[in-house]
Each structure stands twice: as structure tokens, then as C-alpha cells.
mmCIF file of the N, C-alpha and C atoms, coordinates in Angstrom:
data_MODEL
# 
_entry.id   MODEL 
# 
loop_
_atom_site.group_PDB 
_atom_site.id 
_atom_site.type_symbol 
_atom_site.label_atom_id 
_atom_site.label_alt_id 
_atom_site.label_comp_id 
_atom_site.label_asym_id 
_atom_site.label_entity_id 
_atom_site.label_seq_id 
_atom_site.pdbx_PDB_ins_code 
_atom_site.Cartn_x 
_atom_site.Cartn_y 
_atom_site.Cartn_z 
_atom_site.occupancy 
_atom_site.B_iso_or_equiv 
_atom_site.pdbx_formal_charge 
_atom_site.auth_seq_id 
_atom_site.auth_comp_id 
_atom_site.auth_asym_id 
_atom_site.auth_atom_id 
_atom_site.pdbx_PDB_model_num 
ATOM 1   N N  . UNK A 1 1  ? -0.360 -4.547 -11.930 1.00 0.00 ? 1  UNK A N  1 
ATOM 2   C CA . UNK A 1 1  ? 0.325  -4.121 -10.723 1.00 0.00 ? 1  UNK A CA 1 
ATOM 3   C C  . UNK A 1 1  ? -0.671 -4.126 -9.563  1.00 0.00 ? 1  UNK A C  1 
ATOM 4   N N  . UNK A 1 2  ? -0.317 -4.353 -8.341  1.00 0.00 ? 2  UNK A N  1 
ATOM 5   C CA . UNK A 1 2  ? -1.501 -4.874 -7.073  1.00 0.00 ? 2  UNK A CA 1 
ATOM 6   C C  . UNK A 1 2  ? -1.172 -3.259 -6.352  1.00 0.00 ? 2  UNK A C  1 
ATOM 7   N N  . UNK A 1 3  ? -1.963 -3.074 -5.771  1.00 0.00 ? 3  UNK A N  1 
ATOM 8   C CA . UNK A 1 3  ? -2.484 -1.928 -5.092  1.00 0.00 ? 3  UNK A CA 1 
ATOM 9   C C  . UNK A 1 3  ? -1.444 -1.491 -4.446  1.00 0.00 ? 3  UNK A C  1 
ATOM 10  N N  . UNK A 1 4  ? -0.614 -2.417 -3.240  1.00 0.00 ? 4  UNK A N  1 
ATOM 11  C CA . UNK A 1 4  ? 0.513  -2.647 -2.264  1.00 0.00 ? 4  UNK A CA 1 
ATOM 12  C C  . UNK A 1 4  ? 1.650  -1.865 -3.603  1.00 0.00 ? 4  UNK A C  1 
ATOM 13  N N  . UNK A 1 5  ? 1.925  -2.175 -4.298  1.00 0.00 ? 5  UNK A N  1 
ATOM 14  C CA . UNK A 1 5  ? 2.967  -1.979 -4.964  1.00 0.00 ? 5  UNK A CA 1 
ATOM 15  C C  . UNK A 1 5  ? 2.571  -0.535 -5.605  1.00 0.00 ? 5  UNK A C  1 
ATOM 16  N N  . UNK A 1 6  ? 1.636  -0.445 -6.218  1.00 0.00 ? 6  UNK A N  1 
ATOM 17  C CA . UNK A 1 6  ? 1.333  1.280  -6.193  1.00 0.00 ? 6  UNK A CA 1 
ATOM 18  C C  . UNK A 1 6  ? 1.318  2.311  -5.331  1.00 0.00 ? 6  UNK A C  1 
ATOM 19  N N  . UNK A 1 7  ? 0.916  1.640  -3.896  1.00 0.00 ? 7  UNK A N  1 
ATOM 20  C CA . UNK A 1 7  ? 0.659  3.181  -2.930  1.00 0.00 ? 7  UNK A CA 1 
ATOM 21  C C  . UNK A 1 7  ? 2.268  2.955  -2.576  1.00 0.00 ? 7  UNK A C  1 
ATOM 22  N N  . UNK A 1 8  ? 2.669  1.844  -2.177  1.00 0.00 ? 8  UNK A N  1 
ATOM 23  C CA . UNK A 1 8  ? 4.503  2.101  -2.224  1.00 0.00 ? 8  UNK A CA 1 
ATOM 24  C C  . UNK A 1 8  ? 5.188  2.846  -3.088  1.00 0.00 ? 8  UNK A C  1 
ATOM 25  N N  . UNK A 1 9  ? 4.831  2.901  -4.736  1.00 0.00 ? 9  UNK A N  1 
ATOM 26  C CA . UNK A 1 9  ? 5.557  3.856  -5.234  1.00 0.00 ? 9  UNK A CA 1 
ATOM 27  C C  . UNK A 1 9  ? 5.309  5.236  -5.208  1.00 0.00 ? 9  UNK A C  1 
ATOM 28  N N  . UNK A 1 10 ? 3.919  5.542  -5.442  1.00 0.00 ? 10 UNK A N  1 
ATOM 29  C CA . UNK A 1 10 ? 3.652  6.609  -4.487  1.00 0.00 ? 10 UNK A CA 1 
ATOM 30  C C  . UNK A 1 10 ? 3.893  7.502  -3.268  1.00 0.00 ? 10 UNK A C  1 
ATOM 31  N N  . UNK A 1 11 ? 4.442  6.382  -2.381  1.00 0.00 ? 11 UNK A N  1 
ATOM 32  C CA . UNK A 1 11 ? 5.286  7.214  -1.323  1.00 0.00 ? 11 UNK A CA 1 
ATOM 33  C C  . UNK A 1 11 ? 6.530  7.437  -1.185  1.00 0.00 ? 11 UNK A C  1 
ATOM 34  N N  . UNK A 1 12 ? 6.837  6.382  -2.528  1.00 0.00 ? 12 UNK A N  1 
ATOM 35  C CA . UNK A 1 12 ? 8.501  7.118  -2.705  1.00 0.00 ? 12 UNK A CA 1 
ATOM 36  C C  . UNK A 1 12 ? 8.802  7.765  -3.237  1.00 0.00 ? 12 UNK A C  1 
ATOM 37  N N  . UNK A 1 13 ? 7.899  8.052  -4.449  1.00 0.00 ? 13 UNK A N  1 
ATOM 38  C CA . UNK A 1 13 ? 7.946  9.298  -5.490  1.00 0.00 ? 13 UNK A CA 1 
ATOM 39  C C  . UNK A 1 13 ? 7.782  10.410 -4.472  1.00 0.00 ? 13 UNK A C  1 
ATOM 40  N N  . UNK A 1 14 ? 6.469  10.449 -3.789  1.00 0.00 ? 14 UNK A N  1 
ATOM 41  C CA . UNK A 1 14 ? 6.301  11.695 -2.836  1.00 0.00 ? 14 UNK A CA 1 
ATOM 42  C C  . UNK A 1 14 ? 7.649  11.947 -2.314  1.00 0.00 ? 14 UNK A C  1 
ATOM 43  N N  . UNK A 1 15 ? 8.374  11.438 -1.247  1.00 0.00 ? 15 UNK A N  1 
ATOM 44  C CA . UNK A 1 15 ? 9.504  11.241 -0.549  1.00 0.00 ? 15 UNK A CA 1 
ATOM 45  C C  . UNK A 1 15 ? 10.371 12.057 -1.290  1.00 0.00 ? 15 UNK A C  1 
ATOM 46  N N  . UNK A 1 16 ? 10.424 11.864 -2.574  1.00 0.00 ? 16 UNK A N  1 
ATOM 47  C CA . UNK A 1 16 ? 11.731 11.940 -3.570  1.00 0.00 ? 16 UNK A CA 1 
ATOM 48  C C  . UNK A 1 16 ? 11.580 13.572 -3.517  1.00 0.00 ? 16 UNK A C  1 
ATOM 49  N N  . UNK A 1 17 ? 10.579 13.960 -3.479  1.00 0.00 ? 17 UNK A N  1 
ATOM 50  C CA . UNK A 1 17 ? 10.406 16.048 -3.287  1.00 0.00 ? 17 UNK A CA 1 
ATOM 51  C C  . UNK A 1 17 ? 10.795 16.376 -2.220  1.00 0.00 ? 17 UNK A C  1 
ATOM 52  N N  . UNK A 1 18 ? 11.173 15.628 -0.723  1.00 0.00 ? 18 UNK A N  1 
ATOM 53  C CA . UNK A 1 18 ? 12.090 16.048 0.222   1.00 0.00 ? 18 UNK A CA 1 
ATOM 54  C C  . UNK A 1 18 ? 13.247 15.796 0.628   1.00 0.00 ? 18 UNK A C  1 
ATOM 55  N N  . UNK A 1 19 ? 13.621 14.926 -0.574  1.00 0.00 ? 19 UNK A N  1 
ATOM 56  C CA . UNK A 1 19 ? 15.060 14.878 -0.810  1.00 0.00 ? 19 UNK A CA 1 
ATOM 57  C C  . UNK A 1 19 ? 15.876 16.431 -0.246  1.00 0.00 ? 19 UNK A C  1 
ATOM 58  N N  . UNK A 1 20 ? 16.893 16.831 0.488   1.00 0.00 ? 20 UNK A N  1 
ATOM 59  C CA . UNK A 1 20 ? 17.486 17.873 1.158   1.00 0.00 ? 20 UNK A CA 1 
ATOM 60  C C  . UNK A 1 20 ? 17.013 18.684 1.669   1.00 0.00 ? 20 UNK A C  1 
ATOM 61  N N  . UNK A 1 21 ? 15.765 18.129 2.379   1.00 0.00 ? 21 UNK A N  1 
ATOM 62  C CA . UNK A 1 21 ? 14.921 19.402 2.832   1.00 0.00 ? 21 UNK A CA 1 
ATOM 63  C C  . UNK A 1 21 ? 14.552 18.620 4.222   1.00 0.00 ? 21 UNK A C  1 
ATOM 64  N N  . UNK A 1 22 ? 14.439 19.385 5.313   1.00 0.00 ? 22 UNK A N  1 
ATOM 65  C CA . UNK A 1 22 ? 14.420 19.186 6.844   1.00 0.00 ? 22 UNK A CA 1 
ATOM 66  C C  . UNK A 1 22 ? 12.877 18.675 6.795   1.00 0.00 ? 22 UNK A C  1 
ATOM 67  N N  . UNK A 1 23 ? 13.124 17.003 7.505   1.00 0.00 ? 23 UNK A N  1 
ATOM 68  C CA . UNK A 1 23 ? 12.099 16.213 7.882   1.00 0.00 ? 23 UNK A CA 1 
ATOM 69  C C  . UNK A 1 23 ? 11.936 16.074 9.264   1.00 0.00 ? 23 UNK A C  1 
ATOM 70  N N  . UNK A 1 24 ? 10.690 15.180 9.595   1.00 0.00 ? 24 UNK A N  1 
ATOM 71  C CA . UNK A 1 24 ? 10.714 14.451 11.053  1.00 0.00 ? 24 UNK A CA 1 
ATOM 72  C C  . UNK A 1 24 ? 9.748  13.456 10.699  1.00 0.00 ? 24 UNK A C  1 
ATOM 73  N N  . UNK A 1 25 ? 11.164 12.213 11.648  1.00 0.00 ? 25 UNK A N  1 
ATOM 74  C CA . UNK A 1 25 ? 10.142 10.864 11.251  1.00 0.00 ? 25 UNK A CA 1 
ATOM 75  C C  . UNK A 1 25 ? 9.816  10.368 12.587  1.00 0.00 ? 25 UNK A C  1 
ATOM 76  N N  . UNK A 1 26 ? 8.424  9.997  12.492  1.00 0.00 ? 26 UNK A N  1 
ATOM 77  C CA . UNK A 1 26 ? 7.852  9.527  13.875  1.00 0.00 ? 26 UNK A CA 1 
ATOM 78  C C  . UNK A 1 26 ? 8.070  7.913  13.634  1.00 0.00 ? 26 UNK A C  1 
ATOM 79  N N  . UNK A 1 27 ? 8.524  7.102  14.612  1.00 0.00 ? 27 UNK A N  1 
ATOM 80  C CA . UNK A 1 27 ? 8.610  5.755  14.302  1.00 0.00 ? 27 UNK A CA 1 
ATOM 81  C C  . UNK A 1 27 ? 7.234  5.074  15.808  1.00 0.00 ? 27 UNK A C  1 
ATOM 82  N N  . UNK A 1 28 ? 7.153  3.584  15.061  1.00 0.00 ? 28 UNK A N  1 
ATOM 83  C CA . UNK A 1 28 ? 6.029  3.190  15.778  1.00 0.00 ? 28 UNK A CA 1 
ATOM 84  C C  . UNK A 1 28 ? 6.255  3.408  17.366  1.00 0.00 ? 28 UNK A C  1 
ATOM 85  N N  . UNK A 1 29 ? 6.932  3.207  17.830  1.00 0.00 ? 29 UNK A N  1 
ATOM 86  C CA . UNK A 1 29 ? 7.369  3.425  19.367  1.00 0.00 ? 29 UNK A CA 1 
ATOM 87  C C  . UNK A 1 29 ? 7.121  5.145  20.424  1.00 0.00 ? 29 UNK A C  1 
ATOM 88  N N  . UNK A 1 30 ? 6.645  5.523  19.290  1.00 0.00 ? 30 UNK A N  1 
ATOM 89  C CA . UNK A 1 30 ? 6.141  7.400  19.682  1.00 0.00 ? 30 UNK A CA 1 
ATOM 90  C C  . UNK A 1 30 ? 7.794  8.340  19.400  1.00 0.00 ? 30 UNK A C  1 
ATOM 91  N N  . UNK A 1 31 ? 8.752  8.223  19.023  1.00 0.00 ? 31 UNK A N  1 
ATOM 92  C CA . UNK A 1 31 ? 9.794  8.502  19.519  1.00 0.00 ? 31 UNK A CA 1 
ATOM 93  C C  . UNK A 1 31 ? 9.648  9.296  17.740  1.00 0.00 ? 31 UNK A C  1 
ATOM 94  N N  . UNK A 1 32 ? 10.642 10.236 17.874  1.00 0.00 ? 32 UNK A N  1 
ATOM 95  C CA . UNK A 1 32 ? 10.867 11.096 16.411  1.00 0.00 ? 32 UNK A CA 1 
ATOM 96  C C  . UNK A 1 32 ? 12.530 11.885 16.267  1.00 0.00 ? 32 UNK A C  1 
ATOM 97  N N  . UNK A 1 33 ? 12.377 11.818 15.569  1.00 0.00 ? 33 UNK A N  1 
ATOM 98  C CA . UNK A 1 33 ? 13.847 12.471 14.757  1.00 0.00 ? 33 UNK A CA 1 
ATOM 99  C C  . UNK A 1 33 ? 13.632 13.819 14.215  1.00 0.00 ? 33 UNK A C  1 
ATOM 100 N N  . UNK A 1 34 ? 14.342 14.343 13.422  1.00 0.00 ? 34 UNK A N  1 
ATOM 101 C CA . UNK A 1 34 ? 13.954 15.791 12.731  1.00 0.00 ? 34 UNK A CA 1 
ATOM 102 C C  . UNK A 1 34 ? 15.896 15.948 12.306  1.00 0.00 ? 34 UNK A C  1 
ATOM 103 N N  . UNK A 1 35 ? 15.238 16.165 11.220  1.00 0.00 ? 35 UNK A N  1 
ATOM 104 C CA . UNK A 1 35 ? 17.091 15.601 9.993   1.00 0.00 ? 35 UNK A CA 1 
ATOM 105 C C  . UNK A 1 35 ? 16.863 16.420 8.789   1.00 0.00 ? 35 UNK A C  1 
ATOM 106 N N  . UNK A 1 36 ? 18.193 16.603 7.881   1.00 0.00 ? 36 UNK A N  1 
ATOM 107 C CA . UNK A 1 36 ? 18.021 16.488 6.294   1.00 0.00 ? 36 UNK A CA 1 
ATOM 108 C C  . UNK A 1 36 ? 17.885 15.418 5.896   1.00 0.00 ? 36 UNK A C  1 
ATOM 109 N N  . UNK A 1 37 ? 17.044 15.000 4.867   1.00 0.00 ? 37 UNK A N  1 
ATOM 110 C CA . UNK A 1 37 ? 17.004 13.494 4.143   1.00 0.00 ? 37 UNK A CA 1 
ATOM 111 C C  . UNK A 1 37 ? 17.484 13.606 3.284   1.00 0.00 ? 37 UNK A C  1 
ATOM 112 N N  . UNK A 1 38 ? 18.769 12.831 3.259   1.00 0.00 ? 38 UNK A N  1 
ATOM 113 C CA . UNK A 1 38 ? 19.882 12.932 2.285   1.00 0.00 ? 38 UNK A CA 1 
ATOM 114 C C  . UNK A 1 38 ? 19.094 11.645 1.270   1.00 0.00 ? 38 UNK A C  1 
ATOM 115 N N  . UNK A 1 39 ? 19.104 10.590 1.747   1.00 0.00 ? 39 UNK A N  1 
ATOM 116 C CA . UNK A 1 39 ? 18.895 9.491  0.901   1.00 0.00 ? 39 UNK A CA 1 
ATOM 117 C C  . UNK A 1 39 ? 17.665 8.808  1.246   1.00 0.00 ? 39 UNK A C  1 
ATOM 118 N N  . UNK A 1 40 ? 16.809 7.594  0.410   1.00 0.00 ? 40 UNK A N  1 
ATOM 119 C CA . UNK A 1 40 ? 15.997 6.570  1.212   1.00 0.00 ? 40 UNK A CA 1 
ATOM 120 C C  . UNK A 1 40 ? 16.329 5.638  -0.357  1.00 0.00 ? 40 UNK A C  1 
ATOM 121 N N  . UNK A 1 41 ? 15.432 4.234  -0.048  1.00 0.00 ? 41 UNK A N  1 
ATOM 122 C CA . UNK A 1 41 ? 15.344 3.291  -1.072  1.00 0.00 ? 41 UNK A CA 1 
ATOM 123 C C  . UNK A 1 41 ? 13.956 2.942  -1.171  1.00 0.00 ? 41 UNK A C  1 
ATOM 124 N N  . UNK A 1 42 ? 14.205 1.903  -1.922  1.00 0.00 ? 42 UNK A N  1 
ATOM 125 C CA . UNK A 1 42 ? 12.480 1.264  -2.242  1.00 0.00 ? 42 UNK A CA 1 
ATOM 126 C C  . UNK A 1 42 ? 11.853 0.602  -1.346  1.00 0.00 ? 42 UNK A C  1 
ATOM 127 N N  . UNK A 1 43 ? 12.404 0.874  -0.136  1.00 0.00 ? 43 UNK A N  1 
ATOM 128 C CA . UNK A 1 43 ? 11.811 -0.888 0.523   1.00 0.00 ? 43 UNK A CA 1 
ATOM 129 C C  . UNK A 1 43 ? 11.240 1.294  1.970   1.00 0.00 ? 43 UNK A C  1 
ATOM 130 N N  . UNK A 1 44 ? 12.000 2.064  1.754   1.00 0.00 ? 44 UNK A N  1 
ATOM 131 C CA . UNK A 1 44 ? 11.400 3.160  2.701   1.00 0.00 ? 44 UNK A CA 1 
ATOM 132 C C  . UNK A 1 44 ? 12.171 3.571  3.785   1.00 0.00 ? 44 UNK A C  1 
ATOM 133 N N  . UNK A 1 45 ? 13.341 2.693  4.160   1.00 0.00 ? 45 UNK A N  1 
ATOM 134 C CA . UNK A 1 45 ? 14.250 3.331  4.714   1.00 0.00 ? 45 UNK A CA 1 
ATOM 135 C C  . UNK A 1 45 ? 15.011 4.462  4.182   1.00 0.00 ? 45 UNK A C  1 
ATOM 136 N N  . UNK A 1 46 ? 14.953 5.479  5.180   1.00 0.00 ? 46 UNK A N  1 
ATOM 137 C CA . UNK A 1 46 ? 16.266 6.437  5.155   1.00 0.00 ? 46 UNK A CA 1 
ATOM 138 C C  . UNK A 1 46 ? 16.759 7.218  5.327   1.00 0.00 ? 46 UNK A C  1 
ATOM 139 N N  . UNK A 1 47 ? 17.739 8.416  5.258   1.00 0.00 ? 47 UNK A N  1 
ATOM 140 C CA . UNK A 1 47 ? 18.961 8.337  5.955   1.00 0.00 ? 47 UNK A CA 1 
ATOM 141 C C  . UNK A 1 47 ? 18.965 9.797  6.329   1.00 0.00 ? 47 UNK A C  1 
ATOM 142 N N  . UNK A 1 48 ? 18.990 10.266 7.607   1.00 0.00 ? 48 UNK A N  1 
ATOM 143 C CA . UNK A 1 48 ? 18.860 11.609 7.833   1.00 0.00 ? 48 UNK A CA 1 
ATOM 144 C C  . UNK A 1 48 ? 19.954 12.609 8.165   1.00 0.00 ? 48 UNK A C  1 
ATOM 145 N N  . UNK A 1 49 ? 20.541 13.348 7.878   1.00 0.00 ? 49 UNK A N  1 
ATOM 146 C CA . UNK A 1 49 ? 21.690 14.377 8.807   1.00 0.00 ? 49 UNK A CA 1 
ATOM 147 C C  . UNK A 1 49 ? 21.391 15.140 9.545   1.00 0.00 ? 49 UNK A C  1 
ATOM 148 N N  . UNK A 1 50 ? 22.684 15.903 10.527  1.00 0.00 ? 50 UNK A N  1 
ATOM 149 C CA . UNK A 1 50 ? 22.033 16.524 11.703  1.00 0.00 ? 50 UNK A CA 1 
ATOM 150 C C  . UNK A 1 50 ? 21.069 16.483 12.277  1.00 0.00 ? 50 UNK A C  1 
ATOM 151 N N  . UNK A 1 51 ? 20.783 15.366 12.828  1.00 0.00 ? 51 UNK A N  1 
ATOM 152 C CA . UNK A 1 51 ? 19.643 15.020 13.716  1.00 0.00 ? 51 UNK A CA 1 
ATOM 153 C C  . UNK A 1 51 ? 19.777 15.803 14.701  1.00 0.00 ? 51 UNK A C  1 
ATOM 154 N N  . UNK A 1 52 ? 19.525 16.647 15.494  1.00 0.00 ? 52 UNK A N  1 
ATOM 155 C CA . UNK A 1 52 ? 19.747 17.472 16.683  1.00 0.00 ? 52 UNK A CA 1 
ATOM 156 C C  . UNK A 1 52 ? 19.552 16.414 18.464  1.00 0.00 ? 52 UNK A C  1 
ATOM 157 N N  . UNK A 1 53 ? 18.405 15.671 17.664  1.00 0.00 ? 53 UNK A N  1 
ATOM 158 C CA . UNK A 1 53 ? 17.957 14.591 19.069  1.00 0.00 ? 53 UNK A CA 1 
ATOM 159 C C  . UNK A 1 53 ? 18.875 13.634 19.368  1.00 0.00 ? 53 UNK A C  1 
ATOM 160 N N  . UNK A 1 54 ? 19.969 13.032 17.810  1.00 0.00 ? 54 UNK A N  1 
ATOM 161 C CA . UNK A 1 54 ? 21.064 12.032 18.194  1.00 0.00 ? 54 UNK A CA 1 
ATOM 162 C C  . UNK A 1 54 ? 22.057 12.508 18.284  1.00 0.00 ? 54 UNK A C  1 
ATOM 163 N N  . UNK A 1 55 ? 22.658 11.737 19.495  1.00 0.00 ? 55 UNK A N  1 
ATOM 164 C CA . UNK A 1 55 ? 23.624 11.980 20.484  1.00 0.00 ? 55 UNK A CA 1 
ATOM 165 C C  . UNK A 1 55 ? 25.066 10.910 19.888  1.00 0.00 ? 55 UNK A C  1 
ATOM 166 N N  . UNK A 1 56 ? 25.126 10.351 19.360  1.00 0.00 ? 56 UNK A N  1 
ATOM 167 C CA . UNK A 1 56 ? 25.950 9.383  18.928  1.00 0.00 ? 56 UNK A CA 1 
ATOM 168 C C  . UNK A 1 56 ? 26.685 9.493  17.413  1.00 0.00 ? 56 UNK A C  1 
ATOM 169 N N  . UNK A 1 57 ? 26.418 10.387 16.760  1.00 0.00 ? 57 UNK A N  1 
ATOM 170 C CA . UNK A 1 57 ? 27.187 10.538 15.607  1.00 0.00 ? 57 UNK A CA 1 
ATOM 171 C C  . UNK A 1 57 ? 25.798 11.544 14.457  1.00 0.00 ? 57 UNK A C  1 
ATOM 172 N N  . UNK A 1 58 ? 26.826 11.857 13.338  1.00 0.00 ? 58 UNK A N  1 
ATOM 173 C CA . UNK A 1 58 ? 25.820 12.697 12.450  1.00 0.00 ? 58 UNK A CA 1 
ATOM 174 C C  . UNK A 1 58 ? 24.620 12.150 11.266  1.00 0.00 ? 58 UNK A C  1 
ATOM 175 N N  . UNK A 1 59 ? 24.706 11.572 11.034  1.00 0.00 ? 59 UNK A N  1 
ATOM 176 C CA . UNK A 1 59 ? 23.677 10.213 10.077  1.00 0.00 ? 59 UNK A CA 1 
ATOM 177 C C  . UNK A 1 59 ? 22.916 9.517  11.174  1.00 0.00 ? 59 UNK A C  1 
ATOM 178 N N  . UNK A 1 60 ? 21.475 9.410  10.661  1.00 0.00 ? 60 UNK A N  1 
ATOM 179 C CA . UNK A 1 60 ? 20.625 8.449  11.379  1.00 0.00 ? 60 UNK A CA 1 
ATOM 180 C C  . UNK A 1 60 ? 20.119 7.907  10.269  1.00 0.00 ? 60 UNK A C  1 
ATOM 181 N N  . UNK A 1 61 ? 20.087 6.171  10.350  1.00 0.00 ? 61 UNK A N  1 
ATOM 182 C CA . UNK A 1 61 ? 19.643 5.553  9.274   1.00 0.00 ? 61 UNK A CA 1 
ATOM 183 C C  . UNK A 1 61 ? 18.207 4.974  9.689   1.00 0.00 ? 61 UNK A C  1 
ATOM 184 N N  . UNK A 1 62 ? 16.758 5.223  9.494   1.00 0.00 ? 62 UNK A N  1 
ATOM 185 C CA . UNK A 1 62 ? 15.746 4.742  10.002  1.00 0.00 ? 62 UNK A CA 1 
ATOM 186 C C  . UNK A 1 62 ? 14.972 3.863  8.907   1.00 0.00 ? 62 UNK A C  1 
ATOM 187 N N  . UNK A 1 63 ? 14.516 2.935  9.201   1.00 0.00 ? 63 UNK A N  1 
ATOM 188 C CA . UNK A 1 63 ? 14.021 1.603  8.747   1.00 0.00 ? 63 UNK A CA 1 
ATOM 189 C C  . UNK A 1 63 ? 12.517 1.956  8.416   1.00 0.00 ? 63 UNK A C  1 
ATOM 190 N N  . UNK A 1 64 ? 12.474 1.591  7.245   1.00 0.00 ? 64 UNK A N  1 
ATOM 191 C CA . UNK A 1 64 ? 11.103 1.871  6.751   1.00 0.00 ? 64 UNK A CA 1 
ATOM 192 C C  . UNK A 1 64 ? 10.072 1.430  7.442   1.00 0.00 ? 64 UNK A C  1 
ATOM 193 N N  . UNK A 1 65 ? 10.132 -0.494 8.264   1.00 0.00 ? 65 UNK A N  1 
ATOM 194 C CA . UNK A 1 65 ? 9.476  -1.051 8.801   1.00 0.00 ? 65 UNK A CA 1 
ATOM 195 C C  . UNK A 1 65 ? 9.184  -0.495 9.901   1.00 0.00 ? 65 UNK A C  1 
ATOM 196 N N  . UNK A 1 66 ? 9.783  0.671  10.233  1.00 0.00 ? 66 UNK A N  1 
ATOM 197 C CA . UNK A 1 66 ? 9.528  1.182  11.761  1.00 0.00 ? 66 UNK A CA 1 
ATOM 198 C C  . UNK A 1 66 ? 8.691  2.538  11.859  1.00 0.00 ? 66 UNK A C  1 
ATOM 199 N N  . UNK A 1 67 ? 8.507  3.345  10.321  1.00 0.00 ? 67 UNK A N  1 
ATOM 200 C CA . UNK A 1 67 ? 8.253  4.589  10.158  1.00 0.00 ? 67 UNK A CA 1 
ATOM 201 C C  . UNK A 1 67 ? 6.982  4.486  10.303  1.00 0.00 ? 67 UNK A C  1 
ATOM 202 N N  . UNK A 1 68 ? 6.163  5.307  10.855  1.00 0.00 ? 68 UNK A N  1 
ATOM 203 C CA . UNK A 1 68 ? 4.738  5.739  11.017  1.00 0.00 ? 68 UNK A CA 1 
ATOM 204 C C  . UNK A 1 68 ? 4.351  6.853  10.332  1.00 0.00 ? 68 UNK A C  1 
ATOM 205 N N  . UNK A 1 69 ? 5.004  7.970  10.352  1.00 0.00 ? 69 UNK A N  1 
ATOM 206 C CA . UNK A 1 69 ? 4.614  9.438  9.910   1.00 0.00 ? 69 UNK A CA 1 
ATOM 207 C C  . UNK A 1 69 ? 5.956  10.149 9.659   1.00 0.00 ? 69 UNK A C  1 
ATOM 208 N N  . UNK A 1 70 ? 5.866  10.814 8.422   1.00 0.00 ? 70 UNK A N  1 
ATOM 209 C CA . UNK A 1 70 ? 6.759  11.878 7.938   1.00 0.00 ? 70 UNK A CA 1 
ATOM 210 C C  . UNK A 1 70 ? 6.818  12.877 7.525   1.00 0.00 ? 70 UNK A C  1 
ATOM 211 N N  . UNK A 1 71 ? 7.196  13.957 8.411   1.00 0.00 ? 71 UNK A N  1 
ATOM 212 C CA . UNK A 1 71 ? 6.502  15.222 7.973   1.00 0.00 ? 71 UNK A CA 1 
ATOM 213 C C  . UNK A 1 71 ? 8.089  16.340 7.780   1.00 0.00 ? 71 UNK A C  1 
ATOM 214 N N  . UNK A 1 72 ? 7.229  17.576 6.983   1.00 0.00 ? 72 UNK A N  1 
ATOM 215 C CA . UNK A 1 72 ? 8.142  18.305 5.918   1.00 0.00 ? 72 UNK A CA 1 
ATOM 216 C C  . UNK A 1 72 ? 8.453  19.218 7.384   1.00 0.00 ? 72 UNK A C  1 
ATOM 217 N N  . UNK A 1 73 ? 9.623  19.796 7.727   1.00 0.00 ? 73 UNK A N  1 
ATOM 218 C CA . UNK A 1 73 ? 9.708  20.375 8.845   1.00 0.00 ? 73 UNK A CA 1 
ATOM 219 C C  . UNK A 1 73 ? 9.646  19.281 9.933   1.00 0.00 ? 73 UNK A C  1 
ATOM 220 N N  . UNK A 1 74 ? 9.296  20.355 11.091  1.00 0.00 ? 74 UNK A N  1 
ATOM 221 C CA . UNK A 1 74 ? 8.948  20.234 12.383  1.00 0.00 ? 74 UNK A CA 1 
ATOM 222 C C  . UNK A 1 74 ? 7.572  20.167 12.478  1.00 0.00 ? 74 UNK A C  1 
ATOM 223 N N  . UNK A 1 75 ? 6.672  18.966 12.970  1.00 0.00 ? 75 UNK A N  1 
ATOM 224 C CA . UNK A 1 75 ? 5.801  18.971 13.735  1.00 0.00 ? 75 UNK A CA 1 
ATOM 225 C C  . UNK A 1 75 ? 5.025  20.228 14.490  1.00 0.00 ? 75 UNK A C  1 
ATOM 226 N N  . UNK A 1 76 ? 4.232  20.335 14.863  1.00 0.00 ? 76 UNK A N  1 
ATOM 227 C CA . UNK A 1 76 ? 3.289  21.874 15.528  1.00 0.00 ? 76 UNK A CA 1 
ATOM 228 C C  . UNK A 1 76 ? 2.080  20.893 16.560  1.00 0.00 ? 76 UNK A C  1 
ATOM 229 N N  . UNK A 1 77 ? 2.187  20.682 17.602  1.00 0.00 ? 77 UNK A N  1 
ATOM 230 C CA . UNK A 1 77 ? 0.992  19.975 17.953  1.00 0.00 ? 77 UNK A CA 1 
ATOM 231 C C  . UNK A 1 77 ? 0.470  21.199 19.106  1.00 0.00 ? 77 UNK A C  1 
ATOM 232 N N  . UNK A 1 78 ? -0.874 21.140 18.862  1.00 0.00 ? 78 UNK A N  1 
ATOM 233 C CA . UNK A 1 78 ? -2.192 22.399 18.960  1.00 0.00 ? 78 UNK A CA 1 
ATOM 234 C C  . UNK A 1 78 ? -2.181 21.566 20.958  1.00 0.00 ? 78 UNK A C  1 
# 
């Protein structure tokens, strides 16, 4: 198995412990969300509820290719 394919499962296994528990995903563009993570897949997309920041409906589906940082809660910047 090549390295790429280990630290990937690694971050989905991690992921898989915040399954229904309030996230925030920073995507490359500086911009962030803050959801329940109902779902994701293998490739790292996925799928948040009650987003408070989206304005357009209750599910936000975010693309793995776009994610930078994911954190348990809310963010705290000092």
C-alpha cells in the first residue's frame, strides 16, 4: 500500500469519530462552514446540517478537493 493511500485512510477513519458531532470546515478559498456531519466518503467529501452561515437550504455538501482544515466544534482564534 503507497503512503497517499494510507494517510487517506487515516483521515477517514479519524473523520468517522465525528460522525454527528458539530464541525467546521475551512475550504481553500479562506471561507468556513460549522455543521453536523451527517455523512462523508472515501474520496473526503461531506455532508453537513444546519449550517448556520448557509442561507439557501439545510445540507451543505463540501468537496473533499476543496477542504483545507477540519475542526471538532468551532474554531477559537487568539
Amino acid at each position: 500500500m503507497n503512503k497517499d493511500k494510507i494517510k487517506k485512510t487515516q483521515l477517514l477513519s479519524d473523520l468517522g469519530r465525528f460522525k454527528g458531532k458539530k464541525i467546521t470546515i475551512t475550504f481553500i478559498d479562506g471561507k468556513s462552514v460549522t455543521g453536523k456531519l451527517t455523512s462523508f466518503d472515501d474520496v473526503g467529501n461531506c455532508v453537513l446540517k444546519k449550517c448556520g452561515e448557509w442561507d439557501y437550504g439545510n445540507t451543505v455538501v463540501c468537496l473533499g478537493r476543496s477542504i483545507v482544515l477540519i475542526c471538532l466544534n468551532t474554531p477559537y482564534i487568539l
